[in-house]
C-alpha positions as CSV (number, residue, x, y, z in Angstrom):
1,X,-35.2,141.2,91.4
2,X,-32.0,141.7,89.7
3,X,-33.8,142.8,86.9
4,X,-36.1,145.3,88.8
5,X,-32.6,146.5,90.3
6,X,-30.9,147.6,87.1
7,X,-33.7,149.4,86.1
8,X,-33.6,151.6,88.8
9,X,-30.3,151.5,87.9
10,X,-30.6,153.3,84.8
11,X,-33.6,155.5,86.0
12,X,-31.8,156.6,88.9
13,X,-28.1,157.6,86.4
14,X,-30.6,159.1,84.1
15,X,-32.8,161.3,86.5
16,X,-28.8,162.2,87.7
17,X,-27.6,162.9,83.9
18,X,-31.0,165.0,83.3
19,X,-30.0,167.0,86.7
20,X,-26.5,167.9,85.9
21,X,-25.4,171.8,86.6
22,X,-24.5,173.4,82.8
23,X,-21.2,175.3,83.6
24,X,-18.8,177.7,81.6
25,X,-15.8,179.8,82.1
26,X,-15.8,183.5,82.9
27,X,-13.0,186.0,82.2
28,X,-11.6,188.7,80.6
29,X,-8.8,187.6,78.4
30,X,-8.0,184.8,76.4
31,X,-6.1,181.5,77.4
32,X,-2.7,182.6,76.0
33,X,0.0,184.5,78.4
34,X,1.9,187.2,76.7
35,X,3.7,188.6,79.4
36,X,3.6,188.9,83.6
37,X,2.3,191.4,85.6
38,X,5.1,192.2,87.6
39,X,8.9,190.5,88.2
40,X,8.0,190.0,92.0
41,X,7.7,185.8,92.6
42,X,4.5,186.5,94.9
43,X,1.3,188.7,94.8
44,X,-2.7,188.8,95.2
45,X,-3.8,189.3,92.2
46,X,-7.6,189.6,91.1
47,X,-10.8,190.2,88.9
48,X,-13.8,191.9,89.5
49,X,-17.5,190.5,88.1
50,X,-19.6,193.6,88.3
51,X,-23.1,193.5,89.5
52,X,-24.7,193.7,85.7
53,X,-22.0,191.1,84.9
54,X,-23.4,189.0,87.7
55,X,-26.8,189.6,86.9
56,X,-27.2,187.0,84.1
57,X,-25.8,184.3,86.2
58,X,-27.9,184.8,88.8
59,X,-28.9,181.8,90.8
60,X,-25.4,179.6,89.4
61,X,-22.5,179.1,92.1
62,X,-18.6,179.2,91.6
63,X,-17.1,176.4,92.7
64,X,-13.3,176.4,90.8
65,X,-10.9,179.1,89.4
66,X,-8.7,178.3,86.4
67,X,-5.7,180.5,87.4
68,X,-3.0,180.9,84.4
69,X,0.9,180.9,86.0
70,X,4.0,182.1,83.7
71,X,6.3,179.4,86.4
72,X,5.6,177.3,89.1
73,X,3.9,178.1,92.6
74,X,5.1,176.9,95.9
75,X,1.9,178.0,97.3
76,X,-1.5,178.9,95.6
77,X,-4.8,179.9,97.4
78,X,-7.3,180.9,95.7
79,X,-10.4,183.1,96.8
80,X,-14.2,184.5,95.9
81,X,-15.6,187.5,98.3
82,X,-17.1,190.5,97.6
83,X,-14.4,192.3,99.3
84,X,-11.0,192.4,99.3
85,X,-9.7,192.6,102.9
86,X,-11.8,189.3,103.8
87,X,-12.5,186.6,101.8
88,X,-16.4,184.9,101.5
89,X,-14.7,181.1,100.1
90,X,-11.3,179.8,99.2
91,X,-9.4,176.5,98.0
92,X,-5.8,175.7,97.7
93,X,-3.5,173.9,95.1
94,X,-1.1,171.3,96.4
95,X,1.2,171.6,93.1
96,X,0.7,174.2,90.5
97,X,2.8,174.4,87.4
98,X,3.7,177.5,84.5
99,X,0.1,177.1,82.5
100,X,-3.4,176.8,83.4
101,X,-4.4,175.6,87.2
102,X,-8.0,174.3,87.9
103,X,-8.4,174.7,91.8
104,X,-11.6,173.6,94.0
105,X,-13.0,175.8,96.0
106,X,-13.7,173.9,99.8
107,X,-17.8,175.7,99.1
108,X,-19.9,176.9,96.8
109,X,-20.1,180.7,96.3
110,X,-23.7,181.8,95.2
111,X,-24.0,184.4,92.3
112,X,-26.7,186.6,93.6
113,X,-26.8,188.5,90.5
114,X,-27.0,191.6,92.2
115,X,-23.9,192.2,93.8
116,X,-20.5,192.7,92.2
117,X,-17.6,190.3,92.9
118,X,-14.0,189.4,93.0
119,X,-12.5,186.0,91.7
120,X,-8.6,186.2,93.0
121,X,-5.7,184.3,94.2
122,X,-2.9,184.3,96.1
123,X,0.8,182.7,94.9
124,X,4.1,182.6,96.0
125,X,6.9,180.8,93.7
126,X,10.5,181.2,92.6
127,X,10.2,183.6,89.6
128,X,8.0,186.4,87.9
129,X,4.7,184.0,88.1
130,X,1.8,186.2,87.3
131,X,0.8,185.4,83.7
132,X,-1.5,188.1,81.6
133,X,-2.9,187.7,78.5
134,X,-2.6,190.6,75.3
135,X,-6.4,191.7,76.4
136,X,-7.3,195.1,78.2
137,X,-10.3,195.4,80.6
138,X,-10.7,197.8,83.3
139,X,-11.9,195.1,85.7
140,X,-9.4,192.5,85.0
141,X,-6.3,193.1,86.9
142,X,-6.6,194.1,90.3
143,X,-3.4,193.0,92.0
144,X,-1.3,193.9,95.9
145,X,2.1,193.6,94.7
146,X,3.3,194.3,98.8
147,X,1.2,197.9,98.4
148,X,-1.7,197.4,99.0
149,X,-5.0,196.1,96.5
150,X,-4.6,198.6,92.8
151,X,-6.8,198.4,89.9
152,X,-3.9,198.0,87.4
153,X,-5.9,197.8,84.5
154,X,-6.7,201.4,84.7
155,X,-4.4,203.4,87.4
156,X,-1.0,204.7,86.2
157,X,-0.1,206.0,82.3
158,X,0.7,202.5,81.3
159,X,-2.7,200.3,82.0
160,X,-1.9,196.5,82.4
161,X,-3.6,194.0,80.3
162,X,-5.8,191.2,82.3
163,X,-5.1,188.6,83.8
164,X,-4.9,184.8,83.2
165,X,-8.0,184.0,85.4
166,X,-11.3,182.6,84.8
167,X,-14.2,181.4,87.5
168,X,-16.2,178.3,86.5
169,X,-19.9,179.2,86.9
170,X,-22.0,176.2,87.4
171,X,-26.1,176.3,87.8
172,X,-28.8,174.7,86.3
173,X,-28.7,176.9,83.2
174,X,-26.1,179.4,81.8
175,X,-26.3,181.8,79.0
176,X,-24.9,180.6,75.4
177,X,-22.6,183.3,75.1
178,X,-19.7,183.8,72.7
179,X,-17.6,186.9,73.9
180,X,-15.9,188.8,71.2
181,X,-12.8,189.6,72.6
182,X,-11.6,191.8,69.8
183,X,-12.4,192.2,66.3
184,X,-8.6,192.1,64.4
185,X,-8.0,194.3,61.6
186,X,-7.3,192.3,58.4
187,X,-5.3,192.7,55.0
188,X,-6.4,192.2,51.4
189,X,-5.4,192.0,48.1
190,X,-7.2,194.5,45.9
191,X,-9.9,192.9,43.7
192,X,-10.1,189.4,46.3
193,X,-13.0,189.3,48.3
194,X,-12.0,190.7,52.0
195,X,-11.9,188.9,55.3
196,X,-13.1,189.6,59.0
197,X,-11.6,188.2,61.7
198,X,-12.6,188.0,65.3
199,X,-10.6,186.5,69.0
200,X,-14.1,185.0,70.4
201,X,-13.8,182.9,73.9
202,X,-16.8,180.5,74.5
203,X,-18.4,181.6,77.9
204,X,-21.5,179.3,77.2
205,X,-22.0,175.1,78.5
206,X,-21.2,173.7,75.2
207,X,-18.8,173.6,72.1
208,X,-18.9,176.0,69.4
209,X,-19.0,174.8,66.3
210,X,-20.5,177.9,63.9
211,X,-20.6,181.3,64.6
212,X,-22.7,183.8,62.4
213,X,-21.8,188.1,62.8
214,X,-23.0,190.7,61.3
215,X,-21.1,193.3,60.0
216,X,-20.5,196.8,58.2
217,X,-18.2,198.5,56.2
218,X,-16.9,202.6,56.5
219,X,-20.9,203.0,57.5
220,X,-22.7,201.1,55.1
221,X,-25.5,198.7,54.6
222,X,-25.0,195.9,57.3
223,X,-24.5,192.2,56.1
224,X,-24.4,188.9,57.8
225,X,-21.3,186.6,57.3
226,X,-21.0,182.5,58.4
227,X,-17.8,181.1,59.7
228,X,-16.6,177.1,58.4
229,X,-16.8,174.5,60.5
230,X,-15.1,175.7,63.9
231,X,-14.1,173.9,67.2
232,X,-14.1,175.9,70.5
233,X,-14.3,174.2,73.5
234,X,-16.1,175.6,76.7
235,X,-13.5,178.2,78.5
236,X,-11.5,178.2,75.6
237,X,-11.2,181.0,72.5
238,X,-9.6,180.9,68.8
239,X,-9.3,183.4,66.4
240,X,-12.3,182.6,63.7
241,X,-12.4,184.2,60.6
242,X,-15.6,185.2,58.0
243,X,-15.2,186.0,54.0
244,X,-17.1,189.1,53.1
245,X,-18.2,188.8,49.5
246,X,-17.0,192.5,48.7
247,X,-14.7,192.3,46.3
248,X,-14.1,195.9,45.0
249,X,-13.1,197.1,48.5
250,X,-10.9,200.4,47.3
251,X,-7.3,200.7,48.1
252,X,-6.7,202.1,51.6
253,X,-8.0,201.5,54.8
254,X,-11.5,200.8,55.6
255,X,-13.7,200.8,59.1
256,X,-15.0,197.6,60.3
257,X,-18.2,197.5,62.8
258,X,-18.9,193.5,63.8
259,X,-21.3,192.0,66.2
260,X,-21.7,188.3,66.9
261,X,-25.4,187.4,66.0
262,X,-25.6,183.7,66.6
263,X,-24.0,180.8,68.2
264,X,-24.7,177.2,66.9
265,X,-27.5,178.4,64.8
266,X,-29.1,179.7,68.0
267,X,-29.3,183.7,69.1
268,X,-26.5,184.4,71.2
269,X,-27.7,185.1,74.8
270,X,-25.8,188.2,75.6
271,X,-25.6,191.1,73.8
272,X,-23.4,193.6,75.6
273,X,-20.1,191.5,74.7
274,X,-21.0,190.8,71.5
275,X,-19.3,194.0,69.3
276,X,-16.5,195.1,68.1
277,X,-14.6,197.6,65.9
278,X,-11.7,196.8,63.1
279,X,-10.0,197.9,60.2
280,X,-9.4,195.9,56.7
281,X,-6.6,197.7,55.2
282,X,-6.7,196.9,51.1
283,X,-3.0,197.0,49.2
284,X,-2.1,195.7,45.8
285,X,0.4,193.9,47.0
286,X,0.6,191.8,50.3
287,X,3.8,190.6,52.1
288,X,4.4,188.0,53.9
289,X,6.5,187.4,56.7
290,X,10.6,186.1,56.4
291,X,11.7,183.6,58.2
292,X,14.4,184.4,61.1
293,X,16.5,181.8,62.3
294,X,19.2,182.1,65.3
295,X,21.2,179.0,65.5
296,X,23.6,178.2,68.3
297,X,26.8,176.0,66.3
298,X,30.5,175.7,66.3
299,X,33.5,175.1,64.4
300,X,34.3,172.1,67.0
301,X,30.8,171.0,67.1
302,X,30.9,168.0,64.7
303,X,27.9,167.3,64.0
304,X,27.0,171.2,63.4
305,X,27.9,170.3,59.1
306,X,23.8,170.1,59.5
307,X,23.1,173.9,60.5
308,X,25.8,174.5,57.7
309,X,23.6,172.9,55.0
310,X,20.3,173.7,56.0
311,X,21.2,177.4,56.1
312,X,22.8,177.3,52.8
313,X,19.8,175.3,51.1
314,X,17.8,178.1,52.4
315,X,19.7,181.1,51.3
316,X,20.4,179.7,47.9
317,X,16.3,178.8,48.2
318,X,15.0,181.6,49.7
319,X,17.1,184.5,49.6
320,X,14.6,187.3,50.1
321,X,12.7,185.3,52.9
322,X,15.1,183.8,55.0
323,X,16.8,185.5,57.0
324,X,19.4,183.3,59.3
325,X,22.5,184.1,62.1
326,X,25.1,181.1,63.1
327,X,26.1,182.4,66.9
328,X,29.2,180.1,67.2
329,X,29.4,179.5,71.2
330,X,30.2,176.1,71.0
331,X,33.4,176.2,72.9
332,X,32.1,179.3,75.0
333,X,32.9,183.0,73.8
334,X,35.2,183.0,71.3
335,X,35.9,185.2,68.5
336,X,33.6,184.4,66.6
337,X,30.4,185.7,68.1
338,X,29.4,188.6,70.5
339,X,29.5,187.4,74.0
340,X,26.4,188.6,75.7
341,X,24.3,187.9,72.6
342,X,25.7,184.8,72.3
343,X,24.7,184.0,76.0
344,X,21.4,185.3,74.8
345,X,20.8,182.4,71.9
346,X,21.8,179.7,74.3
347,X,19.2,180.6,76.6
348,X,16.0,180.7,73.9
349,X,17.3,177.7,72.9
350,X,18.2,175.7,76.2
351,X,19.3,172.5,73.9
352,X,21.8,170.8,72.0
353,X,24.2,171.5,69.1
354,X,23.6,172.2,66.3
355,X,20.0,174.0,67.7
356,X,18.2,176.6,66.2
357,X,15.0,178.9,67.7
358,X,12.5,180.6,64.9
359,X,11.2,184.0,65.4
360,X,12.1,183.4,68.8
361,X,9.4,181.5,69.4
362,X,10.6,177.2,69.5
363,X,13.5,175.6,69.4
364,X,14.3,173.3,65.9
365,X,16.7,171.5,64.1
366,X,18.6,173.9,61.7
367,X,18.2,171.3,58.9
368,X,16.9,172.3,55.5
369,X,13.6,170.5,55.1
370,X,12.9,171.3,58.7
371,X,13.1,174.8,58.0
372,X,11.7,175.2,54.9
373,X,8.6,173.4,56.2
374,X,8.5,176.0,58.8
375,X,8.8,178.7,55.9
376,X,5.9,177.2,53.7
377,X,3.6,178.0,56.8
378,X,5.0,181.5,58.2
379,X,4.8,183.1,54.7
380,X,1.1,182.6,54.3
381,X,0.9,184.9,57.4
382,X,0.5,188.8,56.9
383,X,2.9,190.0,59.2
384,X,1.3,193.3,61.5
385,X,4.3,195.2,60.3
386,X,6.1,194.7,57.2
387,X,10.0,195.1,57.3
388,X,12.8,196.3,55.4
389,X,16.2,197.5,56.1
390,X,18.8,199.4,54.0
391,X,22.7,199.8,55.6
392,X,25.7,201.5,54.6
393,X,29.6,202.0,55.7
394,X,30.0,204.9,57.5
395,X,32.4,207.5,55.9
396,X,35.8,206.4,58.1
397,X,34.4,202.7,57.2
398,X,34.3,202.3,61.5
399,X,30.6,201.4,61.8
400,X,27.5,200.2,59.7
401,X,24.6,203.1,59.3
402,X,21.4,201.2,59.5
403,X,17.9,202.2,58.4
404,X,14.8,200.2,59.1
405,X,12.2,200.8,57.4
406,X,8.6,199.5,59.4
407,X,5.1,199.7,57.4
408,X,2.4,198.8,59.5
409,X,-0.3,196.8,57.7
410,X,-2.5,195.7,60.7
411,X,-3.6,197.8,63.8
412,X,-3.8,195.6,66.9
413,X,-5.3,196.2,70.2
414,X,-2.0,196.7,72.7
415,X,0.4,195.9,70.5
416,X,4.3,197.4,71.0
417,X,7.1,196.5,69.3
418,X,10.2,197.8,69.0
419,X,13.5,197.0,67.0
420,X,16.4,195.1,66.9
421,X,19.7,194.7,64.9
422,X,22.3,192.6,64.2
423,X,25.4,192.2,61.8
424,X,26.6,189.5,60.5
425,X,30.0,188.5,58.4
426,X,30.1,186.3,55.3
427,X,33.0,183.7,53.8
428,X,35.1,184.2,57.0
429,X,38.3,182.0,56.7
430,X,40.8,180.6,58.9
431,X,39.0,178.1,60.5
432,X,38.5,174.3,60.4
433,X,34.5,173.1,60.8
434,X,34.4,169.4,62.6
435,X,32.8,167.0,60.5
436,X,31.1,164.1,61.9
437,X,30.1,163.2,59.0
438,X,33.0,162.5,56.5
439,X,33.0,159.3,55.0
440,X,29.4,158.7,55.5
441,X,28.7,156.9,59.0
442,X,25.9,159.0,59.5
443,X,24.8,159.4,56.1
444,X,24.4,162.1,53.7
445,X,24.9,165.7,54.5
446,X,24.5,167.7,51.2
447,X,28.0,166.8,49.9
448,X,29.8,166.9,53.8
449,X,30.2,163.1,53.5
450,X,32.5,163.5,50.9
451,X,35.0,165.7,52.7
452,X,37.3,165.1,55.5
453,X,37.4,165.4,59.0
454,X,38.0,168.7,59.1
455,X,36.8,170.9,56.3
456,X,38.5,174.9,55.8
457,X,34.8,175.8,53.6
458,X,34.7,180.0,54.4
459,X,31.9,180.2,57.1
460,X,28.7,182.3,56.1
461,X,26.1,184.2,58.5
462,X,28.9,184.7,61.1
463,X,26.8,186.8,64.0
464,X,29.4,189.8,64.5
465,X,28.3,192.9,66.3
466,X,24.5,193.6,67.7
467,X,22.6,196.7,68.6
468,X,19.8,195.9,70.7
469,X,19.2,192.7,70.3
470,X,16.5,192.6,72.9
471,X,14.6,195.5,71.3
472,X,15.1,199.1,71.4
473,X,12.8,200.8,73.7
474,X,10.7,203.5,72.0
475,X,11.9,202.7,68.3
476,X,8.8,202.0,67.7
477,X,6.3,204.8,68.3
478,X,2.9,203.1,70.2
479,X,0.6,205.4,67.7
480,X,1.1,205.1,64.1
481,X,-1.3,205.6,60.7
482,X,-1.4,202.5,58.5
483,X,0.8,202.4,55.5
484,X,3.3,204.9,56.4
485,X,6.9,204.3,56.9
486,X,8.3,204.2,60.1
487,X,12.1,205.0,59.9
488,X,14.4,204.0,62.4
489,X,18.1,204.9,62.1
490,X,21.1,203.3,64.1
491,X,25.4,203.4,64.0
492,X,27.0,199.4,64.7
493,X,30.5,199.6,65.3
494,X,32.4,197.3,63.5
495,X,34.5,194.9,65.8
496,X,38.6,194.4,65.0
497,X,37.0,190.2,64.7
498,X,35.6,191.3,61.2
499,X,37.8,190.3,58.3
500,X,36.1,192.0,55.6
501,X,34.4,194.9,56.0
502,X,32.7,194.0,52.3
503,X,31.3,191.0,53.4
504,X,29.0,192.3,56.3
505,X,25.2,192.1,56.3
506,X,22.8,194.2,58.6
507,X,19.9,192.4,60.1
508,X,17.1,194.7,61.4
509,X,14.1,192.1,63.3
510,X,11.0,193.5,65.0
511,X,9.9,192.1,68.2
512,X,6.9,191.8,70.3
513,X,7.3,193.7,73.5
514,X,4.8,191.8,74.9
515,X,6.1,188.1,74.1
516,X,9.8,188.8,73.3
517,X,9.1,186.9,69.8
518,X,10.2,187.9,66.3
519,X,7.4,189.2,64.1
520,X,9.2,190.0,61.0
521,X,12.7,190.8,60.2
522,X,14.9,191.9,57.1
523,X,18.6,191.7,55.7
524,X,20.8,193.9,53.5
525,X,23.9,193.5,52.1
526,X,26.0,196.7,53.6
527,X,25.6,198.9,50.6
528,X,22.2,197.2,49.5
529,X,18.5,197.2,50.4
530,X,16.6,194.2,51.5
531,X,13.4,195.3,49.1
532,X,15.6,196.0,46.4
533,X,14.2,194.2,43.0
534,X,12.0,191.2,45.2
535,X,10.4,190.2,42.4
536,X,6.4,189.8,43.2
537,X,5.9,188.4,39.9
538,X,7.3,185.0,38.6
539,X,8.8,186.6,35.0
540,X,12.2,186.3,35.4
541,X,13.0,188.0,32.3
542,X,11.5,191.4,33.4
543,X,13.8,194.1,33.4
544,X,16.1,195.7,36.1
545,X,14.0,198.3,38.3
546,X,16.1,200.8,40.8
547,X,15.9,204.1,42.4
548,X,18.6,206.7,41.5
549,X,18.5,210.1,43.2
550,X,15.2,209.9,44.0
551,X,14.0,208.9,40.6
552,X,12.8,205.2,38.7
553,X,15.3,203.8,36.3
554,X,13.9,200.8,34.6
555,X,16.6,199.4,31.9
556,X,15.9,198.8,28.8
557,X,12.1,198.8,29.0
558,X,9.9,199.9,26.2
559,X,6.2,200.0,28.0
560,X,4.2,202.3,30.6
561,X,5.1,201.9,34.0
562,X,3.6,203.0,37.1
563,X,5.1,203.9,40.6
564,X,2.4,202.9,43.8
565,X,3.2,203.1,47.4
566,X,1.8,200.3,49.5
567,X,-1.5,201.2,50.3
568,X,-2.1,202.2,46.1
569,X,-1.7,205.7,45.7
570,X,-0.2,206.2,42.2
571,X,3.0,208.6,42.4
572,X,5.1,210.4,40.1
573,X,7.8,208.4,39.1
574,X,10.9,211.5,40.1
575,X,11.8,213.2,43.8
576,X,10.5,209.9,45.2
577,X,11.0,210.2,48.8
578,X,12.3,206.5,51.0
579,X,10.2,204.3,51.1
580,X,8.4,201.1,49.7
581,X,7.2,200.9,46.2
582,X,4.8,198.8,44.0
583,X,6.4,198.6,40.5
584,X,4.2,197.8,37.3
585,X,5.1,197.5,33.9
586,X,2.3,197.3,31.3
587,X,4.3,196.9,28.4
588,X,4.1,194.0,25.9
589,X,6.2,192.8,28.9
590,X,4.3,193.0,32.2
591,X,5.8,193.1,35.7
592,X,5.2,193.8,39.2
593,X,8.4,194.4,41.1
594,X,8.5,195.5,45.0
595,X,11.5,198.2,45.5
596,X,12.6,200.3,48.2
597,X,14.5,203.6,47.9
């Protein structure tokens, strides 16, 4: 009898396995917030399903909504109805926290696959709390901010991007469906075989492990390209990428068509979100992005010897990559840093001294290893805008003239930036640094163990003055042509604090407008150029390449050389105009030096 029992047992659990609903996760942008809606702490916010959205789920139910908060709720409901001023089925959330919030629904709401819906909730909290994601849709951000129900996503100039908001569908079978968010325009190196690259979100009941797309290039033949070994889990997305075997792409930019053809080895089930459009933008020479550093430290802060040495192991290192600020606010506001901005750095990085925050993004330890580790990754990333900045004293030696100089290398659906600046003051003297670590109780600290208590060393990267620290609205124009400068010019006052005019360097960083994070940034000497002479070749005997009046000196070179701007048109060497330039010599002594002018 016991026997007989267990097999029903397992007959019973597998008749129950062999029943389960399939489910996946519908919406329009991916999992990652880049921004809020609005700064008001409560709202209704919304998406709509339209009816020939609906119609290839028809017969599945909704029974949860994955709602994405930038901070926490003190209430969350959240809804399903087919219109707005009366809702069809609703849950509530007990606790919701910043991220991503699964709430269940008290009924199931039917997909009749003919009818268009609205998937929504409404949140109260204590701060901005409606997270969207860096993805534009005309049905995904319908919100009543206190006004009344808008579509936000396309009323007013400036349309909003989505929301974080998905509905889990549930029936007994669902489309496998891999949505291509956006195709991203890539960079290459002329002569290397080019890459694709795609945000896709899995909308289907299972992982995603391969994707194959099909592709074409400026119009041509179309071609079919296999992704590696990939993981995307059900509701989630990643950014996958695909080698085209072209290798002799021109230089320039090129027009990408791409369309998702299979998912798992399988045809993907539907078509009409399938495709997207891109651009591969082919340079002989590709940047990567600097490191930019902010670190919060102090001459009384003992223990702050370790910010000291890891920024010096990186200059020494790294000189044309990293790019680093010490904002002294240790003991408050003092003298040594610019109040407000200092203020600023404490916030972003809400820890202990000494602290640092990378491109704006976390909060690390300023030591060396820490951030060359950090380097060693960011650098293999083409930054969407490469950066360089050139500064001068003004004429009456009051102020710093400024000139960033922006070349956008990647195109980016809703991307705006803007820029920032910041000056900073090398071997300032008359103060005494703390040091914890004299006489060795806490080890070795590149050399601080053998000084005293107190050690008189000139302090370097000293933040000074700012301009727009935040970002400067409009500084960066929202339509723009690949591979042509943007210049952007500013005047910083110099403080009375600074002690050497001679020792000041201008910082020029561009930031997301979206996120608030760093995406590249430069620094210059006053009087120098951050491009100036960065070798891209590892000959360090090659010969001294500058700019003069407009026209390439190279110093005791006996060889051809040849002037390129970024995107590979050859120029005349004379009445260059500013910019960025790819240097080659093709002497018996070869070079390729990156210069600006």
């Amino acid at each position: 009898m016991k026997r007989l029992s267990l097999i029903l047992m397992a007959v019973l659990m597998s008749v129950t396995v062999a029943l389960a609903d399939q489910y996946c996760f519908f919406g329009y942008g991916t999992t990652t917030q880049t921004g809020v809606l609005t700064e008001n702490t409560s709202a209704k916010c919304a998406i709509y399903i339209p009816a020939e959205v609906a119609s290839r789920y028809k017969g599945c139910y909704i029974n949860k909504v994955r709602v994405g908060l930038a901070s926490r709720s003190t209430t969350l409901k959240v809804f399903i109805t087919k219109d707005l001023n009366s809702y069809d089925v609703t849950g509530t959330s007990d606790a919701a926290y910043s991220g991503t919030n699964d709430v269940q629904t008290t009924e199931k709401f039917q997909i009749s696959g003919e009818e268009g819906f609205y998937v929504g909730y409404e949140v109260t909290g204590t701060a901005p709390i409606v997270a969207v994601s860096n993805v534009y849709n005309e049905n995904g951000c319908w919100a009543d901010l206190g006004d009344g129900w808008k579509n936000y996503a396309a009323e007013g100039e400036t349309k909003s991007p989505v929301l974080c908001l998905d509905a889990r569908i549930s029936g007994e079978k669902v489309p496998l469906d891999a949505c291509l968010i956006s195709a991203n325009s890539t960079v290459s190196t002329v002569g290397e075989p080019a890459t694709l690259s795609a945000t896709v979100k899995n909308q289907c009941y299972t992982k995603i492990t391969k994707l194959s797309v099909a592709y074409s290039i400026d119009g041509g033949e179309e071609k079919t390209a296999e992704s590696g070994k990939i993981s995307i889990l059900t509701g989630k997305d990643a950014v996958v990428t695909f080698t085209a075997p072209e290798a002799n792409l021109a230089l320039g930019v090129h027009d990408v068509k791409m369309r998702i053809l299979q998912v798992n080895g399988k045809d993907d089930e539907v078509a009409d979100n399938n495709s997207g459009e891109s651009l591969i933008n082919v340079l002989q020479f590709v940047p990567g992005k600097r490191l930019f550093v902010e670190e919060q430290t102090g001459i009384d802060c003992g223990f702050c010897p370790r910010g000291i040495v890891g920024f010096q192991y990186m200059s020494e290192k790294y000189p044309s990559q990293f790019v680093g600020v010490a904002v002294h606010c240790y003991d408050g506001n003092g003298p040594l840093a610019p109040s407000d901005y200092a203020d600023f750095v404490r916030n972003l990085i809400n820890g202990g001294f000494p602290g640092s925050t990378v491109m704006r993004q976390n909060s690390t330890s300023p030591s060396g290893d820490n951030l060359e580790a950090i380097l060693k990754n960011l650098s293999k990333i083409t930054p969407e805008m490469h950066i360089d900045v050139e500064s001068k004293l003004s004429a009456d030696e009051k102020s710093v003239d400024v000139t960033a100089m922006v070349t956008p290398l990647i195109k980016k659906a809703g991307a705006r930036y803007k820029l920032g600046f910041i000056l900073t003051e090398d071997n300032v003297t008359g103060y005494s640094q703390a040091n914890y670590f004299s006489g060795g109780s806490y080890g070795e600290m590149g050399g601080w163990e053998n000084k005293g208590g107190y050690v008189s060393d000139p302090l370097q990267h000293v933040a000074r003055a700012t301009f727009g620290y935040e970002g400067i609205e409009g500084s960066i124009p929202t339509e723009f042509n690949l591979n042509e400068v943007i210049n952007y010019n500013v005047q910083i006052p110099i403080p009375s604090t600074v002690q050497n005019k001679k020792n000041l360097n201008a910082i020029a960083i561009l930031i997301d407008s979206l996120t608030g994070y760093v995406d590249n940034a430069a620094e210059a000497h006053v009087g120098a150029n951050s491009a100036d002479c960065i070798e891209t070749t590892e000959n360090a005997a090659s010969p001294v390449v500058r700019i003069q009046n407009g026209n390439l000196v190279v110093d005791g070179y006996n060889g051809n050389v040849k002037v390129y701007t970024l995107d590979g048109t050859q120029v005349a060497p004379t009445s260059l105009s500013h910019g960025i330039y790819v240097v080659k010599g093709e002497g018996a002594q070869q070079f390729v030096k990156r210069i600006a002018y």
